[in-house]
Structures are given as structure tokens and as C-alpha cells.
C-alpha positions, 0 to 999 in steps of 0.5 A: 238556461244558466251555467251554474243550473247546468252544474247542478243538473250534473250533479243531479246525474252523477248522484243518480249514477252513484246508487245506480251504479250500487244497485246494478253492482248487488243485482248482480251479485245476487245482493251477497256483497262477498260475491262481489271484487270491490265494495258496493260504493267502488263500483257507485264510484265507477259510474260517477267517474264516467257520468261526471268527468268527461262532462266536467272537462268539456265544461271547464274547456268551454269557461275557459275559451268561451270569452275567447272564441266569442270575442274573434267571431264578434269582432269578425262582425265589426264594420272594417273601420273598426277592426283596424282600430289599435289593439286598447281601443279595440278591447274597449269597444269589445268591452262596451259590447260586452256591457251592452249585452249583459244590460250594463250599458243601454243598447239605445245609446250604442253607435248604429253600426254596433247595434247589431254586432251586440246582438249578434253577441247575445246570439252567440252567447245564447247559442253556445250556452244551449249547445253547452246544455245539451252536450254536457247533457249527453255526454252525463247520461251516455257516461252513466249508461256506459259505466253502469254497463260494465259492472259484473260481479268480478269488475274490478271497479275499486281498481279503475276508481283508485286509477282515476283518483290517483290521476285526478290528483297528479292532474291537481298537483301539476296544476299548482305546481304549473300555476306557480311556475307561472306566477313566477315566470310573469314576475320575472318577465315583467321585472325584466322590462322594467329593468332594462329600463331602470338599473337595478342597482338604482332600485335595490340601493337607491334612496329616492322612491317618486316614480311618477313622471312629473309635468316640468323637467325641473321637478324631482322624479320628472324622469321617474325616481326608483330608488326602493330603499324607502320602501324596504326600510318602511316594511322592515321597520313595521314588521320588526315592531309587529313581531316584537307584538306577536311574538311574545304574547303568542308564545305566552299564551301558546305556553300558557295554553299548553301546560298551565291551562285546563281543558275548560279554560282552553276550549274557549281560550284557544278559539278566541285567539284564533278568531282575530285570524278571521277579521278582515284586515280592513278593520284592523286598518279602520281600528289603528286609523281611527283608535290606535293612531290618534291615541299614539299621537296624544300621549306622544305630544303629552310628553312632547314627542313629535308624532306623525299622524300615521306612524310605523307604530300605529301599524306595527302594533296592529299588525302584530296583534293580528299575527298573534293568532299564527304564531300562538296557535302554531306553536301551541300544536308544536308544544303539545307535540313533545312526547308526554315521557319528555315531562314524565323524565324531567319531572322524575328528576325533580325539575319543576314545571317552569324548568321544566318548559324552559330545558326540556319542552321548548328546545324540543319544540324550537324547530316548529316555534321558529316555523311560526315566527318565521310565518308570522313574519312573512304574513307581516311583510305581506300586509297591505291595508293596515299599512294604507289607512295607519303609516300612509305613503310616505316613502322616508327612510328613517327608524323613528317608530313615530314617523309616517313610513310605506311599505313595499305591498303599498306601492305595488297595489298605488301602482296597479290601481286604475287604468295603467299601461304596463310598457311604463317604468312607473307600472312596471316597478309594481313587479320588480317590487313583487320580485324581491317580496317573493325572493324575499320570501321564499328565502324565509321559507328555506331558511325555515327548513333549514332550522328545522332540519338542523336542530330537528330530534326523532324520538321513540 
């Protein structure tokens, strides 16, 4: 008995609460709907409220501390040896037993002592699921009696449903708003650590980034180098150039798109600027890596420019034809916005269709333009792979476009990847550079509404 069949079991019942909610709301009404408080579907609704949400919460409680409350009474099973093992290697040997019962690992090959605490896991896996089953179950059906037990003609149902939604999404907003309060908080915290370790004015200004602890004292970086100054020259560098990309042809084309396209050439036009929105990143990364990059290095040595192998330009260019899409089809939505009598006025005063964008519709749309370059340009200091398979990992400070340069999400994911103890400087960087991404960020954002209120117009 699997969760996600559980799931749709209660679909299964809240759909059959919905029509029996229906049909008990018209047989009391003696099927005349204006006998009735609400509509028909409001008391459907009802009945859906009580059947699915008190089963969804205990559902959603018990994914939520399954894994938890297993964990303690399997690890109350261990030998004592084992328990009094540090807090990693006991999470290890969880993590094997956890394998163990899924079928990752074969139980033949497990210690005679863990043998039987695995099964003792797939009891208490199996045992849970089935309490979960008939629990969920009772509360579905119970809820669906229940509810529909309550609807009488003069049941004000669209009254309870409106409550129950407006609840649901206070519940939902405070719960974006709690995960991005803690997001932050786990940012801050982490970079903290990692600041009473390292200065911070070494790492804001500091001109050497080699973060890793080398084997001989007399090595550079053996102490750990964080100077991030590399790195926030490196992104810099390749969004400027990415924006330099994006920027003007996704202005053209949203312009062009506009006021110059017909209905016909727009149709297809609009979709397949929008498309390159949706390729994966990993192939813009294999496109500059095995088409870009090679190219710009044969025509620069044509000429003879010394051109690295990976380049800031290379995946700059990239980047910026991926990025067209935000601020094309963005701005496009912002031009068609301007009130038609804005044209209607300046074509009456003799102005031409090119003055007439260049006076009159783009000023107006100047706020939600700079909304999408502002966008844009925080989508290109947040790109990764692109930034991996076509400028590399060289931390060098230079604005040489040729260069081979990193940027600051490169190493946050080098630092993260494999098994890492996160009471190191070298681990820890990995948030103080998140940390200045999202201030960095965030800045962007109010600079964005700034602009937007300042030189905003309201029209009639």
C-alpha cells in the first residue's frame, strides 16, 4: 500500500463528497436551486472542505516527521555500542539501514547485529503506512458524512467555503513568507560562522580567492585564501556582456513585435522567442562549450588575439541570448500597455510611427522596460552552468572579455559538492557568497521599484 495510491484514494472520496454534497443540497430544496442560501456547487465544496482537509493535514504531518519519529525508535534497537557512536558515523549507519530496506544495499552483506534492526525498520515502515491508510481513510469518510449532514436548504455553505478558502490562503502566504524568513535566517547564520573565521573585509576586498587548505605550509592558500573580489569581478564581467546581448535585440524584437508586426507574424514570432526560455541550461552550456567557444578562439588567434579556452565572452554571449526571452516578451507586455489614445494623440499631431515610439510609447513604458532589464540581469548573476562548461574556474581578476574568469554561483556549487563538513571556512564560504548574491539581489529588486514609482504615469 503505497502513499501516492492513498492519495488518490482521497481524491477519489473527496470527488464523491463533491456530487454528494450537490445532490443532498437539491433534495432538500426539492430540487428548486432558488430555494436554496448558496449555489449548489458552494455546498459540493462544503463537503470536499470536511472530507479532504483534516485527512491532507494528518497526511502532510505524517511525510513530515515519518523519517523522524522512525529514525529514534530504530536507533533505540541498536546494539549500545553503536549508539554511542559520534552523531556522522551514527547518521551513516542509519543511512545503510535505510538502504538496506529499500533493497539499495543487500541485507546479506549487512553486520549480524544490524540485520535484525533493518527489519525492524520495514516493520515500522510497514506499520506506519497502514495506520496511515486506515486513519486517513476514517477521517475522509467520517468528514464526508459529516459535512454532508449539515447542508439544509438555509445552510449558508458559500459563507463556510469563502472562510475555509480565505484561510487556506492566509496558511499558504505565511508559509512563503516563513520559508523565506528562513532561508535568509540559514544564510545569515551560516555566513556568520564563517565570518568569525575569516575577516570580512578580507573576503569583501580581498584579491585572492584559493579556499582550500593545501598539503605544505609553504603553499599559497595552505591557511585558506578568501579574497572574493575574483569572483565578483568574473560575474560582473559576464553578465555585462550578457546584457549587452539581451538587452538590445530583446528591446528590437519586443518593439518590433509591438507595433510593427502583424497579428500573423506575431503569433509564431512571440512563442519562438519565448521557447529559448525553456531549454535547459545544460545545453546552452554544451552550445558555448563545444560551438561558441571553439569559434571565438579560432577567429581571435586569426587575427592574433590570445584567447583562452573558456572566455567570459564565450559565456556572456550565451547567456545573453538565453535571457532574451525576459526581457523581450516582458517589455512586449509593458509596450502594448500604453493606452492606444497615447498613439491616437501623437499620430493626430502629425508624428510618425518611429517618433512616435521613441517620444511617446517608450517613455511611458520606461518603468516596466527597466522592471525587465533589471530581471534580466539578476537572471544572469544567478546562472551556473553555462558559467562551468564555457569560462571555467579560474578566479582571475581581469576585464579582458577573452580571459577564462568564474563567477560567484560556480564556487558556492564547487564548494558544496560531495561530502563536506560544514564547520570549515572552505564549506562555510559557499554561504557567505550566497549572502552577498541575495543582498545583491535584493538591492536590484528595490532599485526596480524605485524606478518604477518614481517615473510611473496613471492615465485615464
Amino acid at each position: 500500500m503505497s502513499l501516492p495510491l492513498l492519495l488518490l484514494v482521497l481524491l477519489g472520496l473527496t470527488v464523491v463528497g463533491y456530487y454528494l454534497g450537490k445532490s443532498r443540497a437539491l433534495s432538500a430544496a426539492g430540487g428548486k436551486i432558488r430555494n436554496l442560501h448558496s449555489l449548489p456547487m458552494f455546498y459540493g465544496w462544503y463537503v470536499v472542505v470536511w472530507c479532504g482537509l483534516p485527512a491532507l493535514l494528518l497526511f502532510g504531518t505524517w511525510i513530515a516527521f515519518e523519517d523522524a519519529l522512525v529514525r529514534n525508535l530504530v536507533i533505540s534497537e541498536l546494539p549500545e555500542s553503536i549508539r554511542r557512536l559520534p552523531t556522522d558515523q551514527l547518521g551513516l549507519v542509519i543511512s545503510d539501514i535505510r538502504n538496506m530496506a529499500y533493497g539499495n544495499i543487500p541485507v546479506d552483506k549487512a553486520d549480524a547485529n544490524l540485520r535484525p534492526v533493518v527489519e525492524h525498520y520495514i516493520s515500522l515502515r510497514q506499520l506506519g503506512t497502514s495506520a496511515l491508510w486506515v486513519i486517513v481513510l476514517a477521517l475522509g469518510i467520517s468528514g464526508l458524512v459529516y459535512g454532508r449532514s449539515r447542508i439544509t436548504s438555509d445552510f449558508r455553505a458559500r459563507n463556510r467555503v469563502e472562510r475555509a478558502a480565505n484561510v487556506l490562503l492566509i496558511v499558504s502566504s505565511t508559509i512563503a513568507v516563513l520559508t523565506t524568513v528562513g532561508i535568509v535566517l540559514s544564510l545569515v547564520f551560516e555566513a556568520l560562522r564563517f565570518f568569525h573565521a575569516v575577516n570580512p573585509l578580507e573576503f569583501l576586498f580581498g584579491l585572492t580567492w584559493s579556499p582550500q587548505t593545501a598539503i605544505r605550509a609553504d603553499q599559497v592558500g595552505s591557511s585558506g585564501a578568501f579574497g572574493a573580489v575574483p569572483l565578483f569581478v568574473g560575474t560582473l564581467l559576464i553578465a555585462a556582456i550578457a546584457m549587452l546581448v539581451a538587452v538590445p535585440i530583446g528591446l528590437m524584437a519586443a518593439v518590433y513585435m509591438a507595433e510593427y508586426s502583424g497579428p500573423k507574424v506575431r503569433a509564431w514570432t512571440k512563442p519562438a522567442l519565448e521557447v529559448l526560455a525553456g531549454i535547459p541550461t545544460v545545453v546552452y552550456g554544451f552550445f558555448a562549450a563545444l560551438t561558441v567557444a571553439p569559434f571565438i578562439r579560432t577567429a581571435g588567434e586569426s587575427i592574433g588575439l590570445e584567447v583562452a579556452s573558456q572566455s567570459a565572452l564565450a559565456a556572456g554571449l550565451v547567456m545573453g541570448i538565453m535571457i532574451i526571452p525576459f526581457v523581450s516578451s516582458l517589455s512586449d507586455d509593458v509596450i502594448n500597455a500604453v493606452p492606444q489614445s497615447l498613439r491616437d494623440g501623437s499620430y493626430g499631431l502629425g508624428a510618425t510611427k518611429s517618433e512616435t515610439i521613441k517620444r511617446v510609447i517608450l517613455p511611458a513604458a520606461l518603468p516596466g522596460i527597466a522592471a525587465s532589464v533589471i530581471l534580466a540581469f539578476s537572471r544572469a548573476l544567478g546562472e551556473t552552468m553555462i558559467v562551468v562548461m564555457a569560462a571555467g574556474l579560474a578566479a582571475n581578476i581581469t576585464a579582458n572579455p577573452l580571459a577564462a574568469v568564474t563567477t560567484v554561483t560556480v564556487h558556492i556549487a564547487s564548494l558544496l559538492v560531495g561530502d563536506q563538513e560544514f564547520d570549515s571556512p572552505k564549506t562555510l564560504a559557499a554561504f557567505a557568497l550566497g549572502l552577498v548574491l541575495f543582498i545583491v539581489t535584493l538591492s536590484l529588486n528595490i532599485v526596480a521599484l524605485r524606478i518604477v514609482k518614481k517615473y510611473r504615469e496613471q492615465y485615464d
